[in-house]
KEPA-358781 format. One record per residue (C-alpha): x, y, z; residue in one letter. Coordinates in steps of 0.001 Angstrom, whole numbers, plus 500000, padded with zeros to 6 digits. Example, Ala and Ser with C-alpha at 12.3 -4.5 7.8 and 13.67 -1.06 7.14 Angstrom:
! KEPA-358781
512300495500507800A513670498940507140S
! end
This chain:
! KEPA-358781
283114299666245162X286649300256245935X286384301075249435X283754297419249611X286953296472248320X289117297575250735X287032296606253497X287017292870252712X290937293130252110X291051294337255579X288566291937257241X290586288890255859X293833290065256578X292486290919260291X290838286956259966X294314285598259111X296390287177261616X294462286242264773X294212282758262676X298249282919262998X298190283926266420X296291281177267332X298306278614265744X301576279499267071X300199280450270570X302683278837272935X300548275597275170X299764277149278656X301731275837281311X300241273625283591X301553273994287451X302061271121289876X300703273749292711X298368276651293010X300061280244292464X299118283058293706X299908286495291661X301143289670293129X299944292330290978X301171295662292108X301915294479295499X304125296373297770X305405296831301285X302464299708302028X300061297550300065X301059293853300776X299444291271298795X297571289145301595X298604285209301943X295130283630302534X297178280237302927X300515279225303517X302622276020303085X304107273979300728X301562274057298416X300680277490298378X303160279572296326X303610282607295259X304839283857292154X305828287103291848X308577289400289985X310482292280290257X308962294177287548X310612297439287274X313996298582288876X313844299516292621X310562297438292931X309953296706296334X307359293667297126X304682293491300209X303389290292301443X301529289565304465X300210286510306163X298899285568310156X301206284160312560X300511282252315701X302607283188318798X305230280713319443X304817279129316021X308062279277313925X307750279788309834X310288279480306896X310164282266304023X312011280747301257X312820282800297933X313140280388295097X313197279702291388X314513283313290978X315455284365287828X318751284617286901X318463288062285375X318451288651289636X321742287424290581X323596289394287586X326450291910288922X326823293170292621X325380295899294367X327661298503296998X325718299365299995X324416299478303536X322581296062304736X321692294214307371X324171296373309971X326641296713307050X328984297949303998X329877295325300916X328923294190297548X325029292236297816X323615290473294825X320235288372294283X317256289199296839X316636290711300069X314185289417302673X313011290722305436X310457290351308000X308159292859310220X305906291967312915X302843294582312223X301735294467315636X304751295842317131X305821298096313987X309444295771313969X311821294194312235X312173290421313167X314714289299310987X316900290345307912X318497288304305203X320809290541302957X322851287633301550X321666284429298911X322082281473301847X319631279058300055X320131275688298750X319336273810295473X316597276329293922X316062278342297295X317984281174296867X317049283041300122X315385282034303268X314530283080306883X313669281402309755X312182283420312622X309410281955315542X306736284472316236X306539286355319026X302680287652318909X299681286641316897X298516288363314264X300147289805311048X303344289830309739X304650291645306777X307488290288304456X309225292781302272X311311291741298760X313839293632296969X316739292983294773X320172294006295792X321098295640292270X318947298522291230X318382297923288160X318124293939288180X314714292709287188X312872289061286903X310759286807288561X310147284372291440X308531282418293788X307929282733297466X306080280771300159X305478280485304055X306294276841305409X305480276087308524X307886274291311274X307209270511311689X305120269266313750X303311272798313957X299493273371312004X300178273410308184X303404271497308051X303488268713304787X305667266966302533X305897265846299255X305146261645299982X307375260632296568X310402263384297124X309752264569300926X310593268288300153X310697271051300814X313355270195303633X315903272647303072X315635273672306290X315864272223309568X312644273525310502X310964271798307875X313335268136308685X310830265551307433X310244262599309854X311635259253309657X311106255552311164X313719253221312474X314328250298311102X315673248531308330X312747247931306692X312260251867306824X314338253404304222X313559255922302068X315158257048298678X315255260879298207X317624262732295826X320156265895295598X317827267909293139X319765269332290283X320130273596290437X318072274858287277X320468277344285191X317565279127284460X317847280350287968X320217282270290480X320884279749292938X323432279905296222X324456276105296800X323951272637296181X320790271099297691X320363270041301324X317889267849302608X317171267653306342X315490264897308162X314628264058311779X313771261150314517X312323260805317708X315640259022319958X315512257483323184X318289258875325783X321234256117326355X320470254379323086X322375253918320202X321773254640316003X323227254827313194X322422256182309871X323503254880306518X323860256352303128X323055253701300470X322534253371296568X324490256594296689X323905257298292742X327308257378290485X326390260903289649X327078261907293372X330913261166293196X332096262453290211X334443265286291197X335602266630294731X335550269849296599X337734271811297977X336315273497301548X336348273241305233X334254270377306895X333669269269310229X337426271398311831X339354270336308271X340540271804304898X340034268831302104X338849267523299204X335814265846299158X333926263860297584X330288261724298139X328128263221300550X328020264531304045X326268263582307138X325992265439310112X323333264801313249X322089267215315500X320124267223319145X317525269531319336X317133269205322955X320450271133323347X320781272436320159X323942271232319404X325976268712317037X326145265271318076X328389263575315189X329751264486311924X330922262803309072X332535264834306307X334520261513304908X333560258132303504X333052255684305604X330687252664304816X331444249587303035X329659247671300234X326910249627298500X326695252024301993X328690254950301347X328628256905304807X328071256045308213X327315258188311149X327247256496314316X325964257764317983X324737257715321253X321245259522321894X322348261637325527X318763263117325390X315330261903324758X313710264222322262X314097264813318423X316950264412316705X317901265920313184X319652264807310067X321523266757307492X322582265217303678X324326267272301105X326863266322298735X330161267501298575X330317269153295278X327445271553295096X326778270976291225X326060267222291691X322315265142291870X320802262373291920X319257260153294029X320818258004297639X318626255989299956X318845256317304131X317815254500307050X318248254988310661X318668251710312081X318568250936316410X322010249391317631X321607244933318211X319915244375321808X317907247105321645X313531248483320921X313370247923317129X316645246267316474X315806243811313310X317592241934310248X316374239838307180X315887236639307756X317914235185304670X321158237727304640X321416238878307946X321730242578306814X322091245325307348X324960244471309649X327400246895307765X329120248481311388X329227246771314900X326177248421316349X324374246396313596X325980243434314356X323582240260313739X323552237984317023X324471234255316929X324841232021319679X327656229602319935X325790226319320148X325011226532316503X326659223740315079X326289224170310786X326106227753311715X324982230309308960X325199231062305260X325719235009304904X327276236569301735X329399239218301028X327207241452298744X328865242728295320X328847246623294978X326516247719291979X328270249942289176X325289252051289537X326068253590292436X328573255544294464X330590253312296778X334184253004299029X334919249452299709X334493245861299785X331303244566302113X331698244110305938X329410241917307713X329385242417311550X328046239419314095X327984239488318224X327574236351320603X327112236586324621X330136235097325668X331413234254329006X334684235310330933X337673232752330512X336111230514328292X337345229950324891X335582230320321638X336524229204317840X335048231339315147X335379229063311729X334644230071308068X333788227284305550X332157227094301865X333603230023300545X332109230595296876X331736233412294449X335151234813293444X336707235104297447X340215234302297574X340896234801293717X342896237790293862X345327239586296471X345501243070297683X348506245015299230X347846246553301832X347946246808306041X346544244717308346X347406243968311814X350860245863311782X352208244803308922X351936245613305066X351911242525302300X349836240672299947X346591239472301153X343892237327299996X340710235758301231X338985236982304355X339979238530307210X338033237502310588X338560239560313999X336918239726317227X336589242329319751X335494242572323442X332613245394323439X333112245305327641X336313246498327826X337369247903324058X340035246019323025X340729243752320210X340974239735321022X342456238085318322X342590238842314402X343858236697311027X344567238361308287X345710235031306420X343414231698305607X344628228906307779X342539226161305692X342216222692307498X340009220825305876X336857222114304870X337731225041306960X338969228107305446X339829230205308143X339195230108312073X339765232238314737X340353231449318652X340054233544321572X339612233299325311X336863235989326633X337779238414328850X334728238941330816X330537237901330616X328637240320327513X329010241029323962X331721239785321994X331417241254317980X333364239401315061X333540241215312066X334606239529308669X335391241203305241X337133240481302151X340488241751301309X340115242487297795X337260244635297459X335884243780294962X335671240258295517X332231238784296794X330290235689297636X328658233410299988X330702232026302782X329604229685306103X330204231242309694X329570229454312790X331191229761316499X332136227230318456X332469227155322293X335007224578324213X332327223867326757X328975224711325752X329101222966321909X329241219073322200X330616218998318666X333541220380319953X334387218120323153X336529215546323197X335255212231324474X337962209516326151X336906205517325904X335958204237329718X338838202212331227X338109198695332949X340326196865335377X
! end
């Protein structure tokens, strides 16, 4: 009877524990992509990638001190691959390790990576050091030199560190296997895996600076890479727009582009592929209205050309848009029809002719709070204009808040209190400056005007911008021409004897 007893007791206590294991079971995680496991995987016994690419991770952990993890996958000669280490744990990148790597002595942390080409019992490339960005801790790029397999071997730098982590193969763009992410366009933290862009205004794309999760060991701030196809002897610029607030918070201290600063916003640098070498950098800010940075340049080779975006400080995110956009005159130039934009810088410059006579309503746009920005809107135009004649640029209808306030500052060699707009026109033939006005010289229903002879037949560019920056509003622009607008002649009455 007792031991019936007993029995019972122990049946229903057995019943109520898994009853409370049950309950407070954690939810299972659900994963955006497929994961492979690496159970007992090492470098004599890889664990065997039967796919590879963005959505094929693996996740995978250092599970006892001095693990060392195998992975293999099949390469195609010529092909070139990205291994990126990410999400590791931070229990990885605790402390500092003494020892030999990579060809040399000093203190290592996080993960090594390295990679062996099986066929030819080798070691194709090395990475002893974290050089990731955002959640990438550790990456390699190598191109293969044979088909056929290729081993990858993981360790972590400290003995005795152990956690978890992910790793996956990407291939190069524009090689079999190579995809993006259509709403974020990662992974491109590499310049192998630059995701592709169109020209054009109406081709812009918002991406964002993805936070660094503390739950990981991480290297730097994110970087996103991006490329074009250019056109040899053309020109493009790239804009940085609805920079988010969030992106120019604080500044760094470091060395950009040949200089020791502080800096602040986000960077932009372009590179040709076709040489393999840097074609522009901008490490400061340089756009106007709700464009933060500009980067401006002239394609010298036909081929693909590649973008770089960071931010300056490597703890900030959030989200920017960009747009490569073709310089006025040239395949795929283009505007909206209603506010002329973008026509931030003088490749972008929206073309007019000089016979207009009511000429056209443009504003200056207000910058939005929400985002990131340097100064007040510039708006860019360019007329074909012809040598020795003379040519009257006039602003009229001012309206929003233009010409409320004043701002000291320089302009045209000389500091003092300005208000309004400020009109100037340059010759694009020869470089040089034609005329400028820093002050309104109202007559009428004219606010300000500008006249200039032309030195020679082609492109003249008038750029207009308010000084107080943040001042906006609509304003009327048209140019006149002494001999080709009849509005602008000057008739005599006929004489009679």
């Amino acid at each position: 009877m007792v031991l019936n007893r007993i029995a019972r007791l122990l049946t229903w206590l057995v019943a109520l524990s898994l009853l409370l294991v049950t309950a407070f079971t954690p939810p299972q995680v659900v994963r955006a992509e497929p994961l492979q496991e690496n159970p007992d995987s090492s470098f004599a016994t890889p664990l065997v990638l039967t796919t590879i690419g963005k959505d094929s991770p693996v996740q995978a952990s250092i599970g006892t001190p001095g693990d060392e993890d195998g992975f293999q996958f099949v390469a195609t000669l010529g092909n070139t691959y990205v291994v990126e280490l990410s999400t590791v744990n931070a229990n990885l990148g605790q402390g500092n390790h003494l020892h030999y790597c990579g060809g040399s002595n000093g203190y290592y942390r996080g993960l090594a990576l390295a990679v062996h080409n099986t066929e030819t019992n080798s070691q194709v490339a090395l990475q002893c050091s974290p050089n990731g960005n955002g959640d990438v801790l550790t990456s390699i790029t190598f191109r293969a030199t044979s088909d056929g397999a290729y081993k990858l071997k993981v360790y972590a730098q400290v003995p005795t560190a152990i956690g978890t982590y992910n790793l996956r193969v990407l291939p190069k763009y524009g090689e079999a296997g190579a995809a993006w992410d259509a709403q974020t366009y990662e992974p491109n933290n590499s310049e192998a895996n630059a995701y592709a862009l169109s020209l054009g205004h109406g081709q812009a794309i918002t991406a964002a600076i993805e936070p660094r999760d503390s739950l990981y060991t991480t290297n730097s701030g994110d970087d996103d890479w991006y490329r074009f196809e250019a056109i040899a002897g053309r020109t493009y610029v790239v804009e940085l727009f609805n920079v988010s607030a969030n992106l120019g918070l604080g500044t760094a201290l470091y060395y950009c582009n040949g200089a020791n600063g502080y800096y602040r916003g986000m960077a932009l640098f372009a590179f040709d592929t076709t040489t393999n070498t840097p074609v522009a950098r901008q490490c400061l800010l340089g756009g106007s209205g709700n464009v933060l940075t500009t980067l401006s340049f002239k394609a010298t080779s036909t081929g693909t050309y590649t973008l770089l975006v960071y931010g300056h400080v490597p703890t900030e995110a959030g989200t920017y848009s960009l747009r490569v956009l073709p310089k006025y005159g040239e395949a795929g130039a283009s505007w909206d029809a209603t506010t002329f934009e973008p026509n931030n810088s003088e490749p972008n410059a929206y073309p007019l002719t000089p016979t207009q006579t009511r000429g056209i309503t443009a504003v200056f746009e207000p910058r939005d709070s929400l985002y990131f920005t340097q100064s007040g809107d510039n708006d860019w135009y360019t007329f074909q204009a012809k040598a020795t004649e003379t040519y009257t640029v006039e602003v009229t209808d001012i309206g929003g808040n233009l010409g409320q306030g004043m701002r000291l500052y320089y302009c045209d060699g000389a500091n003092g209190n300005y208000r309004g707009i400020r009109l100037a026109a340059f010759d694009t033939t020869y470089g040089t400056k034609l005329a400028s006005r820093c002050e309104p010289n109202s007559s009428g229903n004219v606010y300000a005007s500008l006249s200039f002879k032309a030195l020679a037949d082609g492109p003249v560019t008038l750029l207009a911008y308010p000084h107080v920056p943040g001042e906006s509003g609509s304003y009327r622009l048209r140019i006149l021409s002494n001999i080709a607008d009849p509005g602008n002649q000057v008739f005599l009455p006929m004489l009679q004897k």
